[in-house]
C-alpha positions as CSV (number, residue, x, y, z in Angstrom):
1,X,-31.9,14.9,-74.2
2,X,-28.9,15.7,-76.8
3,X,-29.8,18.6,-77.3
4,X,-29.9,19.5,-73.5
5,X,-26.3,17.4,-73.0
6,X,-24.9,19.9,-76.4
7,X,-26.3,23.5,-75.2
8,X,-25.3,22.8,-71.5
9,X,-21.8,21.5,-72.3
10,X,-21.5,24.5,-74.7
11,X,-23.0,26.8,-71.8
12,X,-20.7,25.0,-69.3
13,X,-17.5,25.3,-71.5
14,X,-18.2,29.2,-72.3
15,X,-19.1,29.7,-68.2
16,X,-15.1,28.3,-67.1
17,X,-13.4,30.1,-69.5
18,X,-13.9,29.2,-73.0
19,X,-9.9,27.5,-73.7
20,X,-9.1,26.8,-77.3
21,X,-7.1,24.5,-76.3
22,X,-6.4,21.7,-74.4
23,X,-8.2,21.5,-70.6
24,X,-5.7,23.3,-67.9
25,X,-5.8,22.7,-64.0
26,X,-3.6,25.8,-63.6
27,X,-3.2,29.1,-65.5
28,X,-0.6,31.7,-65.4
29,X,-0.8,35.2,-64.1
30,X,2.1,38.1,-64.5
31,X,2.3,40.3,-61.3
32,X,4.3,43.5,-61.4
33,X,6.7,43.6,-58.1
34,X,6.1,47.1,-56.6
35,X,9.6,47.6,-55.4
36,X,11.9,46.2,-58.6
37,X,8.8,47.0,-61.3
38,X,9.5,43.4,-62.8
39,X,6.9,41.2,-63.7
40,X,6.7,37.3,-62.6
41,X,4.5,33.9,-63.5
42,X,2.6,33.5,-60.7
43,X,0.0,29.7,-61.1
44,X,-3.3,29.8,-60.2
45,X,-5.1,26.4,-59.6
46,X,-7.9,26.8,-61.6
47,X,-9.7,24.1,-64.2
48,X,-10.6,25.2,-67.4
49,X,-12.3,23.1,-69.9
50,X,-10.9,22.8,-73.5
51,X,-12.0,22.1,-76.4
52,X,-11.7,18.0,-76.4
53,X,-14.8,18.1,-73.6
54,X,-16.7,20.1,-75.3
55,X,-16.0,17.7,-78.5
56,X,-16.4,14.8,-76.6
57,X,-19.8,16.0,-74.9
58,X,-20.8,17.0,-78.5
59,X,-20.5,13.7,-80.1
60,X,-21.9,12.0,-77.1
61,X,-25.0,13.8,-77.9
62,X,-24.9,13.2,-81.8
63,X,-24.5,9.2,-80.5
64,X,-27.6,9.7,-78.4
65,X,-29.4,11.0,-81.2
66,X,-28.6,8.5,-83.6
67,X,-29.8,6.3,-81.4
68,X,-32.9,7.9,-80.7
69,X,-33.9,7.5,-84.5
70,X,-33.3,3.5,-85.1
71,X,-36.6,2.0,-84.6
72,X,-37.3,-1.5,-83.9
73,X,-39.5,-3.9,-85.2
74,X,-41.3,-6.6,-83.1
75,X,-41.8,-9.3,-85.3
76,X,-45.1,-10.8,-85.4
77,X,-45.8,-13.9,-84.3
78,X,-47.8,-16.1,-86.7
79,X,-49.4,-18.8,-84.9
80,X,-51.1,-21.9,-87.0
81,X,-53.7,-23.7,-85.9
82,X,-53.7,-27.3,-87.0
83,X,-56.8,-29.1,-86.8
């Protein structure tokens, strides 16, 4: 299971745009105006993940793995009979 939750968050992350960064909602685009040839910021509503999710999915799945190797003990019952 953590390895499934770290190769799909890093599949995920890589899919929406691979940022470097911190996570954006919006990104910026330059257009080119045909008529006056200048260019101008133009935002795009668009979410791309950084790199604190893919972090945070990653040590999510190093927790779930730490717990997957802590055993427990039962602890035996020792029952006396008294006659």
């Amino acid at each position: 299971m953590a390895l499934c939750i770290a190769v799909s968050s890093l599949a995920g992350w890589a899919a929406l745009g691979s940022n470097r960064g911190w996570t954006k909602t919006t990104v910026d685009h330059k257009h080119l105006d045909l008529v006056t040839g200048l260019e101008y910021p133009v935002s795009e509503n668009r979410f791309v993940p950084g790199i604190e999710l893919l972090a945070l999915s990653w040590i999510s799945a190093a927790v779930l793995f730490g717990a997957s190797l802590i055993r427990f003990q039962r602890k035996q019952q020792t029952t006396t009979h008294e006659m």
